[in-house]
TORLUM-311519 format. One line per field, with one value per residue: residue number from 1; chain; x negated, y, z of N, C-alpha, C in turn. Coordinates in steps of 0.05 Angstrom, whole numbers, always signed. Last residue first. Layout:
N
i = [NUM:...]
ch = [A:...]
n.x = [X:...]
n.y = [Y:...]
n.z = [Z:...]
ca.x = [X:...]
ca.y = [Y:...]
ca.z = [Z:...]
c.x = [X:...]
c.y = [Y:...]
c.z = [Z:...]
This chain:
250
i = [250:249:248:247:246:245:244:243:242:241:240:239:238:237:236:235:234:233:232:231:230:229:228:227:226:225:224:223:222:221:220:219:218:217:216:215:214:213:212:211:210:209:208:207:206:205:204:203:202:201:200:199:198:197:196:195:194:193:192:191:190:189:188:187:186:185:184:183:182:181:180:179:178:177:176:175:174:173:172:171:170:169:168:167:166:165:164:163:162:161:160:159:158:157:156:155:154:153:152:151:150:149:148:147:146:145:144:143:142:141:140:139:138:137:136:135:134:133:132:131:130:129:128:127:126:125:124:123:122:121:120:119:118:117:116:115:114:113:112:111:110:109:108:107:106:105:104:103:102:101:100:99:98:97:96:95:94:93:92:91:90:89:88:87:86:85:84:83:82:81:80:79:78:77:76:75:74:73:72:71:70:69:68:67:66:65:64:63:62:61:60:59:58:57:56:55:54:53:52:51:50:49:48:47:46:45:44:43:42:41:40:39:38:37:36:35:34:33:32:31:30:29:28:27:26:25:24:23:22:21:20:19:18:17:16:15:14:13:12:11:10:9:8:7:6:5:4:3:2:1]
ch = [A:A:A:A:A:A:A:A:A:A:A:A:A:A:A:A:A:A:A:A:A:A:A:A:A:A:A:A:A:A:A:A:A:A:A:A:A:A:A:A:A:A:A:A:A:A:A:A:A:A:A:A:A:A:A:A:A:A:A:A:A:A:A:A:A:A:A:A:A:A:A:A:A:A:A:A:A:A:A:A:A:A:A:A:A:A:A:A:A:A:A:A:A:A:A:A:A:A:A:A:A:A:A:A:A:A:A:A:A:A:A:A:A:A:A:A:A:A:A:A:A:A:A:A:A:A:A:A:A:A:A:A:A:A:A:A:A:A:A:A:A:A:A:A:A:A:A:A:A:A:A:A:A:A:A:A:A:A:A:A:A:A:A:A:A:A:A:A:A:A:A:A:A:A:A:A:A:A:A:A:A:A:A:A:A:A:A:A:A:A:A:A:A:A:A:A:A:A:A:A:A:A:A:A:A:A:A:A:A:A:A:A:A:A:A:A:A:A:A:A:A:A:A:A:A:A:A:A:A:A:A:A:A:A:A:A:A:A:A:A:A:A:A:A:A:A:A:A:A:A]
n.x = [-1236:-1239:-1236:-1195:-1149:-1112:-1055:-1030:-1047:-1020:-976:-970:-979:-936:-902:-917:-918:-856:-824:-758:-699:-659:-615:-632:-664:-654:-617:-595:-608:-624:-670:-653:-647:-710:-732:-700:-750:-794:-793:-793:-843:-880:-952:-990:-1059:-1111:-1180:-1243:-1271:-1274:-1302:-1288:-1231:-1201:-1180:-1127:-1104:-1103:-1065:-1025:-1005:-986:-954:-913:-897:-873:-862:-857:-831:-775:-770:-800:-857:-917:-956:-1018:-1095:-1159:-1213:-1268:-1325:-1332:-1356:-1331:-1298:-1259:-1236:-1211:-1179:-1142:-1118:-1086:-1054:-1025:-997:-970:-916:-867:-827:-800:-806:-779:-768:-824:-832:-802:-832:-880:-907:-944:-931:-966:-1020:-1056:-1126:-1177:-1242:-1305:-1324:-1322:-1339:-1316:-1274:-1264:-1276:-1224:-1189:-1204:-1194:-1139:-1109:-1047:-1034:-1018:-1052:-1039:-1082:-1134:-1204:-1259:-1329:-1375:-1412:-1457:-1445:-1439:-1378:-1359:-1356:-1338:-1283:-1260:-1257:-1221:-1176:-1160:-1156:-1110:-1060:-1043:-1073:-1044:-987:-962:-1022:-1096:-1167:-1213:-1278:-1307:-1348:-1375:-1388:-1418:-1376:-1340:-1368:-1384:-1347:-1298:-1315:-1308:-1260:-1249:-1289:-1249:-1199:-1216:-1240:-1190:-1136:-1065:-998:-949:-894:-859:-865:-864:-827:-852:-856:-810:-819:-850:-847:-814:-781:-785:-815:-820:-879:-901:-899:-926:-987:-1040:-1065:-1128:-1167:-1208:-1227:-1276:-1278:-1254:-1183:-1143:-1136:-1154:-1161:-1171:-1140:-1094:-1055:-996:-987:-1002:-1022:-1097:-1143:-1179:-1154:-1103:-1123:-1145:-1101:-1067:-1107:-1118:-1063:-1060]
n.y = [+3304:+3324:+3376:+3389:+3389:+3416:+3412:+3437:+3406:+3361:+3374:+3391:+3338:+3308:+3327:+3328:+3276:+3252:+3204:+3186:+3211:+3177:+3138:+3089:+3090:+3035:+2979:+2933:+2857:+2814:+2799:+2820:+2883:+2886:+2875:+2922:+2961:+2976:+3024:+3070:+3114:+3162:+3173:+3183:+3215:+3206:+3229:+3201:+3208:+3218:+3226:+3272:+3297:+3356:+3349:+3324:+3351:+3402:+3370:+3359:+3413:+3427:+3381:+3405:+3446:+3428:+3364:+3306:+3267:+3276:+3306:+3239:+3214:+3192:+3166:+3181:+3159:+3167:+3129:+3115:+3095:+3096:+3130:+3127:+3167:+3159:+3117:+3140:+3178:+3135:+3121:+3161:+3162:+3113:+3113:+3159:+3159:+3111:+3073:+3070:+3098:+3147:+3163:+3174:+3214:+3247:+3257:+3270:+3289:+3247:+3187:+3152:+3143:+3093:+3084:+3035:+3028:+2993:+2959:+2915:+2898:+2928:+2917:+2873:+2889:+2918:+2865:+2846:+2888:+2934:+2980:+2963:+2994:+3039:+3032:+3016:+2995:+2958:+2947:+2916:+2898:+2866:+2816:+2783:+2735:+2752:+2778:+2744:+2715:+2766:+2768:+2718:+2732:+2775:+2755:+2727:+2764:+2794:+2798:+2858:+2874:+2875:+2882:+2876:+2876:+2871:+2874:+2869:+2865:+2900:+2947:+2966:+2928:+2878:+2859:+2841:+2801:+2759:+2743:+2708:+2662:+2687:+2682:+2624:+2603:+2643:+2619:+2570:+2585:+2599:+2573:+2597:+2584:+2632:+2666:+2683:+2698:+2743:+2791:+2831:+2823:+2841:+2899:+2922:+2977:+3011:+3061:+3058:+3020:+2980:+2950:+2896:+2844:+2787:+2758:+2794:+2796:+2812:+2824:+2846:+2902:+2943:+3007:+3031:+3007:+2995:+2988:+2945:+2868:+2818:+2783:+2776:+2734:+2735:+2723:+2675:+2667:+2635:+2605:+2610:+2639:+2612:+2558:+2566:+2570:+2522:+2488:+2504:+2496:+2440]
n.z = [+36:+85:+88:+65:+87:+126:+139:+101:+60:+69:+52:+2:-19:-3:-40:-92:-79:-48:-3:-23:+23:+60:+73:+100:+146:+177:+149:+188:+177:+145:+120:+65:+95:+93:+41:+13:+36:+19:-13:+0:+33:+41:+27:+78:+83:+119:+133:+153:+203:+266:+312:+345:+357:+346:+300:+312:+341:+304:+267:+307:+298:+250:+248:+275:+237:+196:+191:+173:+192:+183:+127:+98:+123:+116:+159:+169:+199:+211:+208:+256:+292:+355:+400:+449:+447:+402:+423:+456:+433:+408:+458:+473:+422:+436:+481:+468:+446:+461:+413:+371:+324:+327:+391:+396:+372:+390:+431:+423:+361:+328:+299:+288:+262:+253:+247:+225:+252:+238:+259:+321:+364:+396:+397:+435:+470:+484:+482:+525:+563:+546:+535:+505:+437:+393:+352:+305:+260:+229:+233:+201:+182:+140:+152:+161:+189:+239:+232:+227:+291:+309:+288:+302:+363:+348:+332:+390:+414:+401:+379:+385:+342:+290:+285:+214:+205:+187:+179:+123:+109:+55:+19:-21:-67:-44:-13:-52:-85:-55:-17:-26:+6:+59:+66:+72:+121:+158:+160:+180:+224:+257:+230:+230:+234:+194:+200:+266:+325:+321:+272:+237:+183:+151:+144:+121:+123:+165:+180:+237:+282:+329:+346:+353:+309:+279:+234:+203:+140:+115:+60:+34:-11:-44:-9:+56:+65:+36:-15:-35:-39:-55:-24:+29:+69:+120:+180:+220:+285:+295:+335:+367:+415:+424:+422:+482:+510:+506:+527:+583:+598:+600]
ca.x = [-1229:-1249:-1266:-1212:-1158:-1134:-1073:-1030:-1063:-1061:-978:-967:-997:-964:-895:-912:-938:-876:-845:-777:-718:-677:-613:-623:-676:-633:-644:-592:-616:-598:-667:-650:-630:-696:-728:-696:-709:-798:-795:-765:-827:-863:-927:-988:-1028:-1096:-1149:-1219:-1287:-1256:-1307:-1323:-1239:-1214:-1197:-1157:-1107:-1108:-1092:-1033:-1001:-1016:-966:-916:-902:-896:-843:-869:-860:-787:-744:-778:-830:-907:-929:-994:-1066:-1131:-1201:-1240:-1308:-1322:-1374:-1342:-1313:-1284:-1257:-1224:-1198:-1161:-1137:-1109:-1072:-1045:-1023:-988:-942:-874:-839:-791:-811:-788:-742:-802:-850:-793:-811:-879:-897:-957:-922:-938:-1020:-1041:-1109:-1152:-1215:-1278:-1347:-1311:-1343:-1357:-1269:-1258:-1290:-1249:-1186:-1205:-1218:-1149:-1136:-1060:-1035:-1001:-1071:-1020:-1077:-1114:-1183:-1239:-1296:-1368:-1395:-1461:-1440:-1456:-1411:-1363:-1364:-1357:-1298:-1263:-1273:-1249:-1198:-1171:-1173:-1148:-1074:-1025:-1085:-1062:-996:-959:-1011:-1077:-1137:-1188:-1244:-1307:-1312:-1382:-1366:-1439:-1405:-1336:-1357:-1405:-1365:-1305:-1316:-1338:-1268:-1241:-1298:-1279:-1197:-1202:-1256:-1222:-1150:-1088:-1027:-969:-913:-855:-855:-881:-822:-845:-884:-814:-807:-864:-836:-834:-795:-756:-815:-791:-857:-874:-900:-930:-961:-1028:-1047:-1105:-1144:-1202:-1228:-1251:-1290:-1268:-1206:-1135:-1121:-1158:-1148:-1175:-1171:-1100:-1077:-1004:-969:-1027:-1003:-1069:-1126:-1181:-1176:-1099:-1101:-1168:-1123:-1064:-1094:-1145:-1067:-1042]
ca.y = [+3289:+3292:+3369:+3395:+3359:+3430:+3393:+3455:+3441:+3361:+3360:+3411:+3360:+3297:+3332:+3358:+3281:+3256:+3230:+3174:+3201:+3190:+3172:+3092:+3111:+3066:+3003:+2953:+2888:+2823:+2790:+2803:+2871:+2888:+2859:+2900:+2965:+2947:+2991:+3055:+3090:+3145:+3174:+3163:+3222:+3200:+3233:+3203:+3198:+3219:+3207:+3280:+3290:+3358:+3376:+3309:+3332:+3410:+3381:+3340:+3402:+3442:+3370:+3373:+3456:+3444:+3391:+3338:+3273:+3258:+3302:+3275:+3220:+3227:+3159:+3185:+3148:+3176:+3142:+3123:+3098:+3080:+3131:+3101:+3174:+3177:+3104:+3114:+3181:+3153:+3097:+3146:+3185:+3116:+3104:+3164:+3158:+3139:+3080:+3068:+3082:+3142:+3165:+3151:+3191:+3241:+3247:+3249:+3296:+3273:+3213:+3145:+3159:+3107:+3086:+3055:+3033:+3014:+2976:+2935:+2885:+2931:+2937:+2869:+2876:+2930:+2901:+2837:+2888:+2910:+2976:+2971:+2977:+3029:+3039:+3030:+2987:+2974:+2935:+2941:+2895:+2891:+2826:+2809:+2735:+2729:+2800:+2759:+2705:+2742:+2785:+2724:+2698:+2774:+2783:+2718:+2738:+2803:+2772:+2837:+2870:+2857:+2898:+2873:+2868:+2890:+2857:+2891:+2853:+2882:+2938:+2974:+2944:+2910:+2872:+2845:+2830:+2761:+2762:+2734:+2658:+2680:+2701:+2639:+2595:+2657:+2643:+2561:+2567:+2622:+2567:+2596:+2585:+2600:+2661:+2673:+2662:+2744:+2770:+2839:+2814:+2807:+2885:+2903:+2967:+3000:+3063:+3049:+3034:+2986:+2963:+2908:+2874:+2801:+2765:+2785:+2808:+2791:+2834:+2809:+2887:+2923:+2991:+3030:+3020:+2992:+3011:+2972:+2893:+2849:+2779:+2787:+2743:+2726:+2726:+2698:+2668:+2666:+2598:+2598:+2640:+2638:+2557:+2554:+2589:+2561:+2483:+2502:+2523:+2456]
ca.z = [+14:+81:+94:+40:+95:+121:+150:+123:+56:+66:+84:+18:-25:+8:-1:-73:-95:-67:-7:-16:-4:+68:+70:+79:+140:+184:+137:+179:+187:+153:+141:+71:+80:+127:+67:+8:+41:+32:-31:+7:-1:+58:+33:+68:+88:+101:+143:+133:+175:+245:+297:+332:+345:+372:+304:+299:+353:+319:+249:+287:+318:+258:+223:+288:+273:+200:+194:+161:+200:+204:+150:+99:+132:+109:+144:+178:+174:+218:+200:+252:+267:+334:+374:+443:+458:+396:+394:+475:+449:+389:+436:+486:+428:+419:+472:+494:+425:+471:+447:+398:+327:+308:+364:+412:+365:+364:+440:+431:+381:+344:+307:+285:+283:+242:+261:+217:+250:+233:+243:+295:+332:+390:+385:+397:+466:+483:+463:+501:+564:+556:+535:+530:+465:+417:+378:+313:+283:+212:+242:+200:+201:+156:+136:+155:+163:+231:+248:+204:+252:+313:+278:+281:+349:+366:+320:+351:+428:+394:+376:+396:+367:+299:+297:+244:+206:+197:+196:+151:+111:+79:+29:+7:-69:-62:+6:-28:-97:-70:-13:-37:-17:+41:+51:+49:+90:+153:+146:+152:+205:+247:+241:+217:+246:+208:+195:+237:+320:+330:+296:+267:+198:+159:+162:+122:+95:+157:+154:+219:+259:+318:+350:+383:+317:+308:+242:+217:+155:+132:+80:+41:+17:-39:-30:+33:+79:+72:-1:-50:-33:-68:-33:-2:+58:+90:+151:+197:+264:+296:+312:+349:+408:+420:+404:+461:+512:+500:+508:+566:+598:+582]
c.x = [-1240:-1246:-1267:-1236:-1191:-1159:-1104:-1057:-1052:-1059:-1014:-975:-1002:-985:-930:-922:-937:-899:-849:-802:-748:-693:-631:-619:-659:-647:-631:-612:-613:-599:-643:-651:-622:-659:-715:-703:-706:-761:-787:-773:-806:-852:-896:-952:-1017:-1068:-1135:-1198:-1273:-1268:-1286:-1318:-1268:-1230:-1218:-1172:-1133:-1121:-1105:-1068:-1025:-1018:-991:-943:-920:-912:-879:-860:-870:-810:-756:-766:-820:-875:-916:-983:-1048:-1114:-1157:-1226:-1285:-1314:-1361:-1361:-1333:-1310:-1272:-1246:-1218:-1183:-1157:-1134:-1096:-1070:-1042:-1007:-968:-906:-856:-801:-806:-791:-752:-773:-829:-803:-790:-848:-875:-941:-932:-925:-983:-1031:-1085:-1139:-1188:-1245:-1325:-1319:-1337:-1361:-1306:-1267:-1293:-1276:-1208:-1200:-1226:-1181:-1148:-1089:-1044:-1001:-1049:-1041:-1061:-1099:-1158:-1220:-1287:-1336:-1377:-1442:-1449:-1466:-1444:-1384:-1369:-1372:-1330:-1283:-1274:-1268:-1229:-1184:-1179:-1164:-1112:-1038:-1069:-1079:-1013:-975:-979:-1047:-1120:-1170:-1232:-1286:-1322:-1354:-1366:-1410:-1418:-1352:-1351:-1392:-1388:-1322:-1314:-1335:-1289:-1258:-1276:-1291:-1234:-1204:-1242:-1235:-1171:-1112:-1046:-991:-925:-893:-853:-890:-852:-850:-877:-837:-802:-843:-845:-828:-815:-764:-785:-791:-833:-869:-891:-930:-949:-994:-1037:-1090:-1122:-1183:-1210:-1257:-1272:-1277:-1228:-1167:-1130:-1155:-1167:-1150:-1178:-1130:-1069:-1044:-972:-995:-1004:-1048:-1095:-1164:-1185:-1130:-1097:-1150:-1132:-1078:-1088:-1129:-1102:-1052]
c.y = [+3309:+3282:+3335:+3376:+3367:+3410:+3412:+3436:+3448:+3388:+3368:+3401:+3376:+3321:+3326:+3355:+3307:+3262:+3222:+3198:+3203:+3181:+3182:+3124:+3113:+3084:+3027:+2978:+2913:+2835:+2800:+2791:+2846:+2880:+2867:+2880:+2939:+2946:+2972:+3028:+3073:+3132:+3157:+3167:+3202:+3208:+3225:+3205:+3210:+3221:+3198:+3250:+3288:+3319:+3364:+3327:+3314:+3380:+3390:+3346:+3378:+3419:+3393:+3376:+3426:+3442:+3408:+3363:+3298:+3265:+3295:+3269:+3244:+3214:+3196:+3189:+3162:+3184:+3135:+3141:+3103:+3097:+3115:+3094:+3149:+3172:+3132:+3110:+3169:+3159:+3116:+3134:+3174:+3136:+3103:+3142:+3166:+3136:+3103:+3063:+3067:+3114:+3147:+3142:+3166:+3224:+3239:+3234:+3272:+3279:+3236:+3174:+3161:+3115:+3104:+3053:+3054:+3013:+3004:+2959:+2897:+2918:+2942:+2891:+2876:+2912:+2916:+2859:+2870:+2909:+2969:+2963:+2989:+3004:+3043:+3051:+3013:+2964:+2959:+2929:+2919:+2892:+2850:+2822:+2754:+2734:+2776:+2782:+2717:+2738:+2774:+2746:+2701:+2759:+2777:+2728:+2729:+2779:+2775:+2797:+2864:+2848:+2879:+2893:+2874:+2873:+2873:+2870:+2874:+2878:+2923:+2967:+2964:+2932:+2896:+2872:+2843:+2800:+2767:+2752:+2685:+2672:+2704:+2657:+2609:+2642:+2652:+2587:+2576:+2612:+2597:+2590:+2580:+2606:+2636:+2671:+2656:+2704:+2743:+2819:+2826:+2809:+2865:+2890:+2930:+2980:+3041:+3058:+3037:+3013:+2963:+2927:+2873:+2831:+2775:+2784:+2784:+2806:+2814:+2825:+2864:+2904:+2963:+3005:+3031:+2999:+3015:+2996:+2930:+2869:+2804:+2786:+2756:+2739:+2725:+2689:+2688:+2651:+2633:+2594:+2634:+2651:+2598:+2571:+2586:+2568:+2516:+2509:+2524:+2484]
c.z = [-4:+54:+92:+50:+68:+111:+151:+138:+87:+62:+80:+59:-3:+2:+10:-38:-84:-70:-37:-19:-7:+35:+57:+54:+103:+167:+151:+172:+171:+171:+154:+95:+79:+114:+88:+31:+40:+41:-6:+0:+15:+26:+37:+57:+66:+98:+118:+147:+159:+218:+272:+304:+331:+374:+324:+301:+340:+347:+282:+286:+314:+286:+229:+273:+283:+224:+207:+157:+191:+209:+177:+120:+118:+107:+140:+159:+189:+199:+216:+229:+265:+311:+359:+413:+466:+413:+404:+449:+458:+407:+424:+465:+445:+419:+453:+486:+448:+453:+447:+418:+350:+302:+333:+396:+377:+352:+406:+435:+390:+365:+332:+284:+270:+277:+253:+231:+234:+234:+240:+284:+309:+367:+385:+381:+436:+470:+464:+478:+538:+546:+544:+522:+489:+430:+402:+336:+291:+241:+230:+215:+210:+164:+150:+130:+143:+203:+235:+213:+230:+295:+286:+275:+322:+368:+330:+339:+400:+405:+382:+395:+388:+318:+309:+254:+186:+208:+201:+150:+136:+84:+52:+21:-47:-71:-22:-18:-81:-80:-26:-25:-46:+13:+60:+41:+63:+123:+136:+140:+177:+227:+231:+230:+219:+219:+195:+234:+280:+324:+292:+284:+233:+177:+170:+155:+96:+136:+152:+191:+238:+299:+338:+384:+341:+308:+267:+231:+178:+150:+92:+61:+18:-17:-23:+21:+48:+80:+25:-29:-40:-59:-45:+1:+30:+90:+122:+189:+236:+276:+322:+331:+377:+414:+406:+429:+481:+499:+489:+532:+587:+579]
């Protein structure tokens, strides 16, 4: 039984969905699988069906790697490649990891899209020599509003960021522009001063916050706590990148 689990957490994930052109989740277009499986409790996430860890389906490595070969003719001269995100896709890295494998074979380039709130298991390390790049969203800088935010303390991540610089990984650094929640001055030099110190930071993104995903925590019959709260603009994201000081990535 326990060959059985093993093999089935190697070879096969609970995949929430795929996209073939994706745009957003790294450079040039990308094959993006989202995995199913959060542990945290974001209250701005707009992708609140991909928490519980039992939805979704298995997907075999085979069944995902002959898809997206099938987009790697636009894929690779675009400078893209695939990102796994979720959820929170290194809650499954024994998969990632037989997956990225394959696409390392394939000479196809691998992103992982990742909170960096795990532990830094030795499968987590492994997964992470396969990986050409990471997006790491950085939930919240100060820690105890990071805990309020999402509901656990922002210690691992910071780790994580550390563990990529000082491992030469690639990294760009994502943060949910929150009113009210993430862009209060003091948190946001705070921030600019945590990526400063940072040698492998490529791209800083400021992402702004949208109500669109409301409707699911609704239908799964969950209370939206951020109902109040209106959605960033174009101003807020401005004024977040001038205190940031973001001229040097964009």
């Amino acid at each position: 039984m326990e060959e059985k689990i093993e093999k089935d957490l190697k070879y096969y994930a609970k995949v929430h969905s795929m996209e073939s052109f994706g745009t957003v989740d790294g450079p040039g277009i990308r094959f993006v699988l989202f995995l199913q499986g959060c542990h945290l409790k974001c209250k701005y996430c707009h992708n609140r069906d991909t928490w519980d860890i039992n939805g979704g389906e298995y997907k075999s490595v085979d069944e995902i790697v002959e898809k997206i070969k099938n987009y790697k003719n636009y894929i690779i001269p675009s400078g893209g490649g695939v990102t796994v995100t979720g959820g929170e896709p290194l809650l499954q890295a024994k998969f990632v990891l037989e997956l990225f494998k394959r696409l390392k074979k394939e000479k196809i380039p691998t992103c992982i899209d990742t909170s960096g709130m795990v532990a830094l298991t030795d499968d987590i390390k492994e997964v992470l020599k396969y990986t050409d790049l990471v997006l790491l969203d950085i939930k919240h800088i100060d820690n105890e509003k990071c805990k309020s935010l999402v509901g656990v303390s922002n210690k691992r991540e910071l780790e994580f960021a550390k563990y990529l610089d000082e491992n030469n990984i690639k990294m760009w650094i994502r943060q949910v522009l929150v009113p009210g929640y993430t862009d209060d001055e003091k948190d946001l030099l705070k921030l600019k001063d945590f990526i400063n110190s940072l040698k492998m930071v490529q791209n800083v993104q400021i992402l702004p916050y949208h109500s669109m995903g409301k409707y699911k925590w609704q239908k799964l019959g969950f209370k939206y706590e951020l109902d109040d709260v209106r959605d960033a603009n174009q101003d807020d994201v401005n004024r977040a990148k001038q205190i940031l000081n973001l001229k040097s990535y964009n």
